[in-house]
C-alpha positions in Angstrom: 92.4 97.6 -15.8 90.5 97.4 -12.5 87.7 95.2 -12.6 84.6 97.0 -11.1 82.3 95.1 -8.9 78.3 95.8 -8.1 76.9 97.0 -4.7 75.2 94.1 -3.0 72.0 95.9 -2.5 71.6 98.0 -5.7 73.1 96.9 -7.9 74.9 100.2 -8.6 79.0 99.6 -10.0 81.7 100.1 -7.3 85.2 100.9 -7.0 85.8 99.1 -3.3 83.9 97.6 -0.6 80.1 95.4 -0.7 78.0 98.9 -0.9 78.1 102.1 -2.5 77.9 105.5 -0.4 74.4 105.4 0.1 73.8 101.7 0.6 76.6 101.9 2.8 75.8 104.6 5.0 72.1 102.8 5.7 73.5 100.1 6.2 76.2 100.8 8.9 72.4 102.6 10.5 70.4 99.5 10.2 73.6 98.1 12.2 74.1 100.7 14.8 70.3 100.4 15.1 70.1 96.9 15.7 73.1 97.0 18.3 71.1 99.8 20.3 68.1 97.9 20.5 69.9 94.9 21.7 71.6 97.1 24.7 68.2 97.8 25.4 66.4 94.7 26.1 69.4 93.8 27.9 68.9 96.9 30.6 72.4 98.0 29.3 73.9 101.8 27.7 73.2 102.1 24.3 77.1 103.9 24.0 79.1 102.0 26.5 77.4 98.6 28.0 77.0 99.6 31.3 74.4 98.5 33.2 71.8 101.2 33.0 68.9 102.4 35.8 65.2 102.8 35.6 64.5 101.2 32.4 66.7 104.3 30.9 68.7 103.5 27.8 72.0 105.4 29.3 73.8 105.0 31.8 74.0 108.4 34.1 77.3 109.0 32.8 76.5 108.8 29.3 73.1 110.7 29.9 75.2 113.6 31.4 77.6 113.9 28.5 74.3 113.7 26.1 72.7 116.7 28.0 75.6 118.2 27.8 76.2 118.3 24.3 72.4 119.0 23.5 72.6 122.0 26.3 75.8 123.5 24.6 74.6 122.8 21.1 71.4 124.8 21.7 73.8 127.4 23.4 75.5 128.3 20.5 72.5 128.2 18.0 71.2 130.7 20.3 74.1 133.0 20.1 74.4 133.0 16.4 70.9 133.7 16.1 69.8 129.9 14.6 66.7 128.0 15.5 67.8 125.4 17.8 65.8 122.9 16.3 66.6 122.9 12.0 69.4 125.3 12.6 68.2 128.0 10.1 68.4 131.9 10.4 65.9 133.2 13.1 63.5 135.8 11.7 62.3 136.8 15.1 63.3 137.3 18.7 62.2 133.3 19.6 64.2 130.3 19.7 62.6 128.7 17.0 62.0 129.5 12.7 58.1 129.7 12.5 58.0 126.4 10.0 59.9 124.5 13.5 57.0 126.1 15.4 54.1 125.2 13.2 54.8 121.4 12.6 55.6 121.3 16.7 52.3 122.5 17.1 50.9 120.2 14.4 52.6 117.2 16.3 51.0 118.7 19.5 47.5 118.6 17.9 48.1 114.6 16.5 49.7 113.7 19.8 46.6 115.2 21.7 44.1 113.6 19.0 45.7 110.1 19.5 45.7 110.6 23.4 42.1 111.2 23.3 41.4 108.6 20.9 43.0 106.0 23.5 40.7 107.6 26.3 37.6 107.3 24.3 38.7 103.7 23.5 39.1 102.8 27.1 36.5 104.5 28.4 33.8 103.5 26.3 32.2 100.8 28.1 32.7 102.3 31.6 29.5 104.0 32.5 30.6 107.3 34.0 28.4 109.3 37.0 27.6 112.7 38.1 29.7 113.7 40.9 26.4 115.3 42.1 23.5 112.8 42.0 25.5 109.7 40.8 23.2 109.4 38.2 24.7 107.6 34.6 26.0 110.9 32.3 27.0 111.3 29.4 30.8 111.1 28.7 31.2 114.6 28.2 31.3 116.6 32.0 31.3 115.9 35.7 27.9 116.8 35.9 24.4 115.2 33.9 22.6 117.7 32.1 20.1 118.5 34.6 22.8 118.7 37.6 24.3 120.7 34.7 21.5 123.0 34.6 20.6 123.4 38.0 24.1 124.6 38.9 24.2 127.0 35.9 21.3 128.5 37.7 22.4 128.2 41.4 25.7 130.3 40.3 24.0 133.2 38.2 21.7 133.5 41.1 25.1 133.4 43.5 26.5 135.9 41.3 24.0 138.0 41.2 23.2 138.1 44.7 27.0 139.0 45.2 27.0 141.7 43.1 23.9 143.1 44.1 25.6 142.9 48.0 28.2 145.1 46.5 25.9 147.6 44.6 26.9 146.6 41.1 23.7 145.2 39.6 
């Protein structure tokens, strides 16, 4: 009778090996991980070594054969009528389901809310000017509120006079 042994992480009985399926497949990503972060400090290709260029984490080779596979990939979800993102069925005529759509929009709206976050943050003691009278604004325009103001005017009256040139007021 085989003796059965226990997965070094979880505890969970084993036929064979340190890990069970699960433990095993996070742990060979924990590895690969590592390894790839490595090649990175070191300037080289995540998949081959090679030196890499412009802070990139391929080489131009390996970046070529990834665009590649991502360009064909998309290709064929296309054709079969998949979204090219979660490759489900495609309800309509776009290339992505409407649930891939509405969290890369949600993502969108995060990403610009951080962004502007960071702006505000940096931004905040730096005392911003009109571009008109150079006076200190507030952090909302180009203009202060009574450069603001005077130029609302200034273009009604501009518009106006225009279209009274032309006979439509």
């Amino acid at each position: 009778m085989k003796q059965q042994s226990l997965c070094t992480i979880c505890s969970i009985p084993i036929t064979k090996g340190k890990y069970c399926l699960t433990c095993a497949r996070q742990h060979k990503n924990d590895v690969k991980q590592a390894y790839r972060a490595k090649q990175r400090k070191e300037g080289k290709c995540i998949n081959c070594g090679k030196p890499t260029k412009w802070k990139s984490c391929r080489c131009s080779v390996c970046a070529l054969k990834q665009n590649n596979y991502f360009k064909t990939k998309i290709e064929k979800r296309k054709q079969n009528n998949l979204c090219i993102i979660c490759n489900n069925p495609l309800t309509n005529s776009k290339p992505t389901c409407e649930n891939c759509k509405a969290n890369k929009a949600e993502y969108s709206r995060e990403y610009r809310k951080k962004i502007n976050l960071l702006v505000q943050e940096l931004m905040k003691d730096e005392i911003i000017l009109c571009l008109q009278c150079q006076q200190p604004m507030d952090k909302t325009g180009k203009y202060c509120n009574s450069c603001t103001k005077l130029r609302n005017v200034t273009n009604r009256n501009n518009y106006n006079n225009i279209n009274k040139k032309k006979g439509v007021l």
